[in-house]
MOPAC internal coordinates of N, CA, C and O (Angstrom, degrees):
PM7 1SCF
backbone

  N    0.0000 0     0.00 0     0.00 0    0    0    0
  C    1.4377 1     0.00 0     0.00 0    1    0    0
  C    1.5265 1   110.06 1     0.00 0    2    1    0
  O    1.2310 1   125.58 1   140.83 1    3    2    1
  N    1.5429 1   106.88 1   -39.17 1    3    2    1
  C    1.4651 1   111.15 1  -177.40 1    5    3    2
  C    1.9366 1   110.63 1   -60.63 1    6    5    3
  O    1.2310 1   122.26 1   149.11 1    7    6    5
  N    1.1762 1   113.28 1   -30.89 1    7    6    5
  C    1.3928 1   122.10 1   173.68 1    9    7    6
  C    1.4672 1   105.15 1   -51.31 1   10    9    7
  O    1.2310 1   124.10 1    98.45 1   11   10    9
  N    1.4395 1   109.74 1   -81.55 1   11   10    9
  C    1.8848 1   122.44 1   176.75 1   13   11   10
  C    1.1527 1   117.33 1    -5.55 1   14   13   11
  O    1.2310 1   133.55 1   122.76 1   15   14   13
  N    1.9321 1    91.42 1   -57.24 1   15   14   13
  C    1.3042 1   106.17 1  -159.52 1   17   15   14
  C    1.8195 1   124.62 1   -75.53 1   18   17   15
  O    1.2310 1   138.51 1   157.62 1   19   18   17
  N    1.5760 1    81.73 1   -22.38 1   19   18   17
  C    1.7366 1    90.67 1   167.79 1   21   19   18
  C    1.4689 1   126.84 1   -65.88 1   22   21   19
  O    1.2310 1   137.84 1   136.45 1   23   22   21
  N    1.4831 1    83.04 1   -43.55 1   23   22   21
  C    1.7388 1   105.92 1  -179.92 1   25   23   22
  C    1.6269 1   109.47 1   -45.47 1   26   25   23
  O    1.2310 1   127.84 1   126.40 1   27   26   25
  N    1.6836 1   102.50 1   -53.60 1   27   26   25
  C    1.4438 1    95.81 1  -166.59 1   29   27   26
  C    1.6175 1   108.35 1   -81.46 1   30   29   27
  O    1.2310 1   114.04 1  -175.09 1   31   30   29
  N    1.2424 1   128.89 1     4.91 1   31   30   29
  C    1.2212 1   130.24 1   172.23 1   33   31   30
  C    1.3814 1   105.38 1   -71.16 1   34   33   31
  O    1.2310 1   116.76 1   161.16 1   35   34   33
  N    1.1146 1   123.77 1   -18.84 1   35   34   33
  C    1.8696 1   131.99 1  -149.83 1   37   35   34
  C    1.7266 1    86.41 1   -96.40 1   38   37   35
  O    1.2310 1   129.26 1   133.08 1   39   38   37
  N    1.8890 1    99.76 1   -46.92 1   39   38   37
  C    1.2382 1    96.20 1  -162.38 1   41   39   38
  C    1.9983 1   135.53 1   -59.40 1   42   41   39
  O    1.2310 1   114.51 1   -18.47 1   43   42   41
  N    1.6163 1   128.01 1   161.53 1   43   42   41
  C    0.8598 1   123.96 1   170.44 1   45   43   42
  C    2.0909 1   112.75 1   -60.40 1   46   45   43
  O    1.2310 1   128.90 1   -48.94 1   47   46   45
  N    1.2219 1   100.46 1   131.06 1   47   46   45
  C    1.5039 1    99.17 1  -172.07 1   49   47   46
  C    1.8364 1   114.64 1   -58.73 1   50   49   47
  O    1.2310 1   131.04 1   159.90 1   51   50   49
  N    1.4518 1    96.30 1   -20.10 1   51   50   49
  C    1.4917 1   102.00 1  -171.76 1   53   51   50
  C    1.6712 1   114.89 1   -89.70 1   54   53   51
  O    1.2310 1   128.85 1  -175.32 1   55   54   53
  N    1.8661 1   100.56 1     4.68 1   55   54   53
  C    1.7504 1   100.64 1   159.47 1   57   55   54
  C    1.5040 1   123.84 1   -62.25 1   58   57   55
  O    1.2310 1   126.94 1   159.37 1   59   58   57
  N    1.1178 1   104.26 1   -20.63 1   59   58   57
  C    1.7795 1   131.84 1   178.52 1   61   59   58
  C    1.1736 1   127.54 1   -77.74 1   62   61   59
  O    1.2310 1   115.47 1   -94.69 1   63   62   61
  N    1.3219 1   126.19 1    85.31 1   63   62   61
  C    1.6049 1   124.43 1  -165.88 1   65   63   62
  C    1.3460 1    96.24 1   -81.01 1   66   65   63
  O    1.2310 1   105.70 1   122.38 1   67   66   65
  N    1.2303 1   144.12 1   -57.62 1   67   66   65
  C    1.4912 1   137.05 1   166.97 1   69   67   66
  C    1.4381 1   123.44 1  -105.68 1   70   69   67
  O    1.2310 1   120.03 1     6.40 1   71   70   69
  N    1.1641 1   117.55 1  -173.60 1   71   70   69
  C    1.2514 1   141.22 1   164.13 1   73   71   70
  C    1.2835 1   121.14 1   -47.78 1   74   73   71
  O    1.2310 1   122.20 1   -95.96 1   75   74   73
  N    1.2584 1   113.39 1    84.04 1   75   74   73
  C    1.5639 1   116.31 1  -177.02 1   77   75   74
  C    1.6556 1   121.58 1  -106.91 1   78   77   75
  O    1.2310 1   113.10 1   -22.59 1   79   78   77
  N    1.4919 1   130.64 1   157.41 1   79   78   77
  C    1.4611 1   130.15 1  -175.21 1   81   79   78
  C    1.8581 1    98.85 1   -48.32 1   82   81   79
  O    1.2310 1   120.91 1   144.92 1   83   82   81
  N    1.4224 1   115.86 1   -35.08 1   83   82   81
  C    1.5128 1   122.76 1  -147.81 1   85   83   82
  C    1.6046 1    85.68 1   -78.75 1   86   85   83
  O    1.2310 1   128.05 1   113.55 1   87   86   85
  N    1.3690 1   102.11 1   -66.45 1   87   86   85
  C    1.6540 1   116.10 1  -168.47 1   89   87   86
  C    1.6092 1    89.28 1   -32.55 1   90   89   87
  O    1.2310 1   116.54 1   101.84 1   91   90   89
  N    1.2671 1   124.17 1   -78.16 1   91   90   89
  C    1.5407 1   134.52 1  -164.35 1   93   91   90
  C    1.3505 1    99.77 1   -47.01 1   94   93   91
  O    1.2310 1   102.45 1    92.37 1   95   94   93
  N    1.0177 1   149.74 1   -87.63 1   95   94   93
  C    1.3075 1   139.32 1  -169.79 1   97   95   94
  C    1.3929 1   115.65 1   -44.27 1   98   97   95
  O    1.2310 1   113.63 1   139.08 1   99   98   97
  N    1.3449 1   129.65 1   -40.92 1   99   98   97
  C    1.3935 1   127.55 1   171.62 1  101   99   98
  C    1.6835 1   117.90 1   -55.26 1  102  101   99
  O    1.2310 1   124.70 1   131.13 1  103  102  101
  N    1.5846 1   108.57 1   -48.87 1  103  102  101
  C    1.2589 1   111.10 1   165.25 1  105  103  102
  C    1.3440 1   126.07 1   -63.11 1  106  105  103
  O    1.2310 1   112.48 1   172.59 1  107  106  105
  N    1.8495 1   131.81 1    -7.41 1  107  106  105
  C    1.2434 1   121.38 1   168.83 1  109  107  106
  C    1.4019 1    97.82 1   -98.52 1  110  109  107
  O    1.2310 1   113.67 1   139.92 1  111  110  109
  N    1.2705 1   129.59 1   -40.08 1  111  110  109
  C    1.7778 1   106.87 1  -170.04 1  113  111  110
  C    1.8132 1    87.71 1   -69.81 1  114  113  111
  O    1.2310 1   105.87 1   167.87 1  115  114  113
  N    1.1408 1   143.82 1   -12.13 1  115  114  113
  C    1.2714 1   114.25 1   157.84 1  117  115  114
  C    1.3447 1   121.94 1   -67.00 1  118  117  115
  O    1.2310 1   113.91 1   124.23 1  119  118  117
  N    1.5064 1   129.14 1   -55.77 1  119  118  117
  C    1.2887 1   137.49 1   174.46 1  121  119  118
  C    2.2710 1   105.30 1   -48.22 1  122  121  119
  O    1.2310 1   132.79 1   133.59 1  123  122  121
  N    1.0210 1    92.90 1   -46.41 1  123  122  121
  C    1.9782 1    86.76 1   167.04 1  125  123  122
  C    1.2131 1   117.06 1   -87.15 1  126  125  123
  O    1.2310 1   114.18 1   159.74 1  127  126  125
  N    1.2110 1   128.63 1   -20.26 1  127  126  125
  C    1.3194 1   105.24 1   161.94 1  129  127  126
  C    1.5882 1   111.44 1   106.22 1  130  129  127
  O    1.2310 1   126.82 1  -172.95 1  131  130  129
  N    1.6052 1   104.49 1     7.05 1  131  130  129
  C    1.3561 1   110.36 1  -165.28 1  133  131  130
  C    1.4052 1   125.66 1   -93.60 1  134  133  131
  O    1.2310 1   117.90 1  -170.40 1  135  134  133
  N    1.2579 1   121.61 1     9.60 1  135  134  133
  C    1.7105 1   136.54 1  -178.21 1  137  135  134
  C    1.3678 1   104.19 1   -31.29 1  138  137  135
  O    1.2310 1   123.39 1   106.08 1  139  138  137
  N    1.3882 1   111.10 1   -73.92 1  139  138  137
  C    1.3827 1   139.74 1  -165.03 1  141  139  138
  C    1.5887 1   111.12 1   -60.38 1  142  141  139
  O    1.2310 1   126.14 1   147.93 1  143  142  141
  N    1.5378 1   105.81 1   -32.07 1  143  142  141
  C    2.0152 1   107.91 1   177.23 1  145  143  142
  C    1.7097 1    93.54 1   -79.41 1  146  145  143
  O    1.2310 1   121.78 1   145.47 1  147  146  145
  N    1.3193 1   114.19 1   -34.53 1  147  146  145
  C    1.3617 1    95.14 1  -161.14 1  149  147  146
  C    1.7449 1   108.07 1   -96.20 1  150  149  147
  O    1.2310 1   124.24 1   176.66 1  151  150  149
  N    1.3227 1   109.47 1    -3.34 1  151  150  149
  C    1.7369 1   124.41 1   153.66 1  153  151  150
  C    1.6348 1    98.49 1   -52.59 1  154  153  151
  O    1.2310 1   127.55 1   110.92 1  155  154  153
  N    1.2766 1   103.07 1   -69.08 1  155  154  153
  C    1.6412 1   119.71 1  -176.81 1  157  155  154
  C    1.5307 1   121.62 1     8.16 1  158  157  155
  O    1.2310 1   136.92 1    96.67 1  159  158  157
  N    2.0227 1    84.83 1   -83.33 1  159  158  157
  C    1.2750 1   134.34 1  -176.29 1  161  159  158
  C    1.6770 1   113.58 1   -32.74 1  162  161  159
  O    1.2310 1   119.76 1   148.89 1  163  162  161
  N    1.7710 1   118.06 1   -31.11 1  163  162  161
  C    0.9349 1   121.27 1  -164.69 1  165  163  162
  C    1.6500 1   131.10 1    56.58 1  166  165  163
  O    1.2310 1   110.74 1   -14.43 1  167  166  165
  N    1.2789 1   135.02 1   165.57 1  167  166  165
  C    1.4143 1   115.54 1  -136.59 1  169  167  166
  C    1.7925 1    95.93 1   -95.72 1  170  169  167
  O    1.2310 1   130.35 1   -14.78 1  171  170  169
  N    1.4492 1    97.64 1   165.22 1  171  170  169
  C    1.5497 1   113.21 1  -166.97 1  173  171  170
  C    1.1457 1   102.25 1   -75.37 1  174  173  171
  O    1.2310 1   133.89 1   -29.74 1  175  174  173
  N    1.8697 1    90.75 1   150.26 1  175  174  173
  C    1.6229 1   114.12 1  -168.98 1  177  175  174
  C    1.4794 1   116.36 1  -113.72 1  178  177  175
  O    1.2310 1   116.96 1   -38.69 1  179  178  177
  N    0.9936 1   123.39 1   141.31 1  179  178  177
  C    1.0356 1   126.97 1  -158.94 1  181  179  178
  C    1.5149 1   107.96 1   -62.71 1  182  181  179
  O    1.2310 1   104.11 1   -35.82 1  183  182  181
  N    1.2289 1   146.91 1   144.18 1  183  182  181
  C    1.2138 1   123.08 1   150.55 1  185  183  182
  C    1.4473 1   143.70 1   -88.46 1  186  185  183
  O    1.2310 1   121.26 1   -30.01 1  187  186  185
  N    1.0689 1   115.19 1   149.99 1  187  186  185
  C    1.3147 1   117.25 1  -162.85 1  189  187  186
  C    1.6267 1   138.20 1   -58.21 1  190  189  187
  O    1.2310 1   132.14 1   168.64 1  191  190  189
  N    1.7695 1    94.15 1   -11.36 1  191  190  189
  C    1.6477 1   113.21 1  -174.89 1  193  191  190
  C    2.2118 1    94.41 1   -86.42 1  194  193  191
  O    1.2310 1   129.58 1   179.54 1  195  194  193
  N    1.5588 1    99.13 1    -0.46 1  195  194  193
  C    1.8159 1    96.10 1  -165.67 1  197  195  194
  C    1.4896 1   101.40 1   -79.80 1  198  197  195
  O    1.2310 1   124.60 1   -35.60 1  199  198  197
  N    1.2414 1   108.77 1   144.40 1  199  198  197
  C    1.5186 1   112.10 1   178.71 1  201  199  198
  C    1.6972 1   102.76 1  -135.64 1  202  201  199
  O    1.2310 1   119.56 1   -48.31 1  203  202  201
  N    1.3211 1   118.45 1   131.69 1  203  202  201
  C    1.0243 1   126.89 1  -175.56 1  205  203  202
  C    1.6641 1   132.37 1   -65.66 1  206  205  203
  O    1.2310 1   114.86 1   -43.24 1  207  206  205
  N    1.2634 1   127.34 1   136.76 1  207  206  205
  C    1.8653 1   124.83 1  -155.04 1  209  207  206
  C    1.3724 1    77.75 1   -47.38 1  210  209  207
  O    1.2310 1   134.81 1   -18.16 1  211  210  209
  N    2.1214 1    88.96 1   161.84 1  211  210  209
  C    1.2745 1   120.35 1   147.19 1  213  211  210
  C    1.1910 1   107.68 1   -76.56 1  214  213  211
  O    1.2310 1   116.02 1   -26.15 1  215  214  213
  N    1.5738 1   125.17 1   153.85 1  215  214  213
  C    1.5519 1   125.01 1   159.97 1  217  215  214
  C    0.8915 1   154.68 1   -36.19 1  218  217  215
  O    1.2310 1   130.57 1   156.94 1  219  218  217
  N    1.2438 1    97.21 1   -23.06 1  219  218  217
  C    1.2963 1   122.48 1   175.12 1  221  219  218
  C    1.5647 1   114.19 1  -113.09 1  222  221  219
  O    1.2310 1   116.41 1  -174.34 1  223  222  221
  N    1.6309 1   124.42 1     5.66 1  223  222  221
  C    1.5728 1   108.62 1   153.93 1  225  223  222
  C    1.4987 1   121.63 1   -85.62 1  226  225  223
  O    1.2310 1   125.23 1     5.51 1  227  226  225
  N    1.2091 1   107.57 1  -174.49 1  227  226  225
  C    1.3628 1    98.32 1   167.64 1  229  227  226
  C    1.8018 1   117.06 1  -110.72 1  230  229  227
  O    1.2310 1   124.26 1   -12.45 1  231  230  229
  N    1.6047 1   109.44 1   167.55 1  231  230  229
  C    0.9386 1   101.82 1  -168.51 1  233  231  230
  C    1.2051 1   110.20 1   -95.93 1  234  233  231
  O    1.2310 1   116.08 1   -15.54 1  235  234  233
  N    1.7208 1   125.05 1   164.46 1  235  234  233
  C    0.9238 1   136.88 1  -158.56 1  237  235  234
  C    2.0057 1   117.96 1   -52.98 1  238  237  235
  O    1.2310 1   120.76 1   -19.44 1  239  238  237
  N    1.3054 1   116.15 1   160.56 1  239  238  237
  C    1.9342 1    78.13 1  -177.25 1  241  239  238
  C    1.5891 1    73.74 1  -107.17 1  242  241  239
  O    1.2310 1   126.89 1    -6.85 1  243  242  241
  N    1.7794 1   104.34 1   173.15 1  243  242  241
  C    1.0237 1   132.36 1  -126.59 1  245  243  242
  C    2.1204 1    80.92 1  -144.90 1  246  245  243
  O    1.2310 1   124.15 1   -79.65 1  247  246  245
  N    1.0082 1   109.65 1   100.35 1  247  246  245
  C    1.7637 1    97.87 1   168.87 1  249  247  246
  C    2.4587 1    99.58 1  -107.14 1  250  249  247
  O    1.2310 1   140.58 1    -2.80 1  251  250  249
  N    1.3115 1    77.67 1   177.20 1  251  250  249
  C    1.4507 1    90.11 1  -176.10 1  253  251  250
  C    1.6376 1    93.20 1  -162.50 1  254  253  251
  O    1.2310 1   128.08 1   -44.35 1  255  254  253
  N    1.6782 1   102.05 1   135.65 1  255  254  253
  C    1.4933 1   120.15 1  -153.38 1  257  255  254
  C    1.8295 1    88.44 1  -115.31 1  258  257  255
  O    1.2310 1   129.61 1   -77.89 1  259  258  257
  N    1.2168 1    99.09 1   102.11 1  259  258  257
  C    2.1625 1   109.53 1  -176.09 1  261  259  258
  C    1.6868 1    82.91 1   -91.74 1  262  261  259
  O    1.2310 1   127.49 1   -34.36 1  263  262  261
  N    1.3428 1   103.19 1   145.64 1  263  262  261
  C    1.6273 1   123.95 1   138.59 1  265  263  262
  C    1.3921 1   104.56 1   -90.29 1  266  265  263
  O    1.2310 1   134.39 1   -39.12 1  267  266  265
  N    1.6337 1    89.78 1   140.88 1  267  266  265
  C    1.8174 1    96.48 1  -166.31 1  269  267  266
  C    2.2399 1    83.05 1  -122.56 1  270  269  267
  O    1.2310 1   130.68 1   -23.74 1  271  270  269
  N    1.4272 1    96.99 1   156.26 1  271  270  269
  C    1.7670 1   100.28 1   174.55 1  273  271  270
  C    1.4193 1   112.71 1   -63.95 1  274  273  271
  O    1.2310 1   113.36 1   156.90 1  275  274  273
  N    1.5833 1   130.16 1   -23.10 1  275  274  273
  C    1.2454 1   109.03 1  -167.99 1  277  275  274
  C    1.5350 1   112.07 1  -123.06 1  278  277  275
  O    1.2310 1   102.11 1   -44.20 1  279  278  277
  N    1.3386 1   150.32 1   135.80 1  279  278  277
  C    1.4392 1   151.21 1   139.72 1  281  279  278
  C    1.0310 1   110.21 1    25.55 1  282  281  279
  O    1.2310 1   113.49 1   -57.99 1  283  282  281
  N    1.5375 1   129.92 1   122.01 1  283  282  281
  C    1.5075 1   109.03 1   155.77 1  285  283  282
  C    1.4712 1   136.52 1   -77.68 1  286  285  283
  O    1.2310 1   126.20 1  -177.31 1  287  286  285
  N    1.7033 1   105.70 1     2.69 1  287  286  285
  C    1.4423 1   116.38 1   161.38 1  289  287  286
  C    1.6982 1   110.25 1   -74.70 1  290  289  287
  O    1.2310 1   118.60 1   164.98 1  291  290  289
  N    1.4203 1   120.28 1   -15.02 1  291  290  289
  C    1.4823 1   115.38 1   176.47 1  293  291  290
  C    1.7991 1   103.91 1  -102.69 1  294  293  291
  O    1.2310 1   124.43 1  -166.11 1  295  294  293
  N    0.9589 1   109.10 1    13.89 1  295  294  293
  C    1.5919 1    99.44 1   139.85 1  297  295  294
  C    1.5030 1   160.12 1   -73.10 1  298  297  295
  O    1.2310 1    91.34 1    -7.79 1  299  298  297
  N    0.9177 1   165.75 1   172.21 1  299  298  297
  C    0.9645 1   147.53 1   178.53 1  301  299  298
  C    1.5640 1   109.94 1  -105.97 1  302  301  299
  O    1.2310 1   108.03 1   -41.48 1  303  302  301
  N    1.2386 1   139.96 1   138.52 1  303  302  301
  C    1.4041 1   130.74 1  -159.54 1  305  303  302
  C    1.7018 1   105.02 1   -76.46 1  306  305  303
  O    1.2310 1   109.03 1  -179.99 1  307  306  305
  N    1.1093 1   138.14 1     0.01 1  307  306  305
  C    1.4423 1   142.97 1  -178.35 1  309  307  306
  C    1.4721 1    92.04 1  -102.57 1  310  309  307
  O    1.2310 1   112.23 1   144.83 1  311  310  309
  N    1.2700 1   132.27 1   -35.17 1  311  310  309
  C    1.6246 1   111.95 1  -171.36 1  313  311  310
  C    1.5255 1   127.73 1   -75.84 1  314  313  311
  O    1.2310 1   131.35 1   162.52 1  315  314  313
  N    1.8739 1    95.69 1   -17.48 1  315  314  313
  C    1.2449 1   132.93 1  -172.24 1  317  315  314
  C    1.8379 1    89.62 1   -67.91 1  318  317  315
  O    1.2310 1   120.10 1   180.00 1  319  318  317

């Protein structure tokens, strides 16, 4: 989560058509001031109760949040 959350700090605000969990949290460690404590912290650790898939599950899916050049109101709703 701590990753995401960096990411969307980086991001342009206008990738965000609404009110999202990410947007909100990005906008309070901006409003506190906390980038830099939670840079600090160094990267997340696994915890210790995690036990690794059986072979036969599948693995977790994996998204990745692109800034694209244009609006997503100047899309067309099929490209979406």
């Amino acid at each position: 989560m701590k990753n995401e959350l960096l990411r969307a700090l980086n991001l342009n605000r206008d990738v965000f058509n609404k009110k999202t969990w990410l947007l909100c949290a990005s906008d309070a460690v901006n409003r506190l001031e906390l980038k830099d404590t939670i840079l600090s912290k160094g990267p997340d650790t696994m915890s210790p109760d995690y036990s690794t898939l059986a072979p036969w599950e599948s693995p977790p899916a994996v998204f990745n949040i692109l800034q694209t050049g244009t609006r997503k109101a100047d899309y067309n709703p099929h490209e979406l």
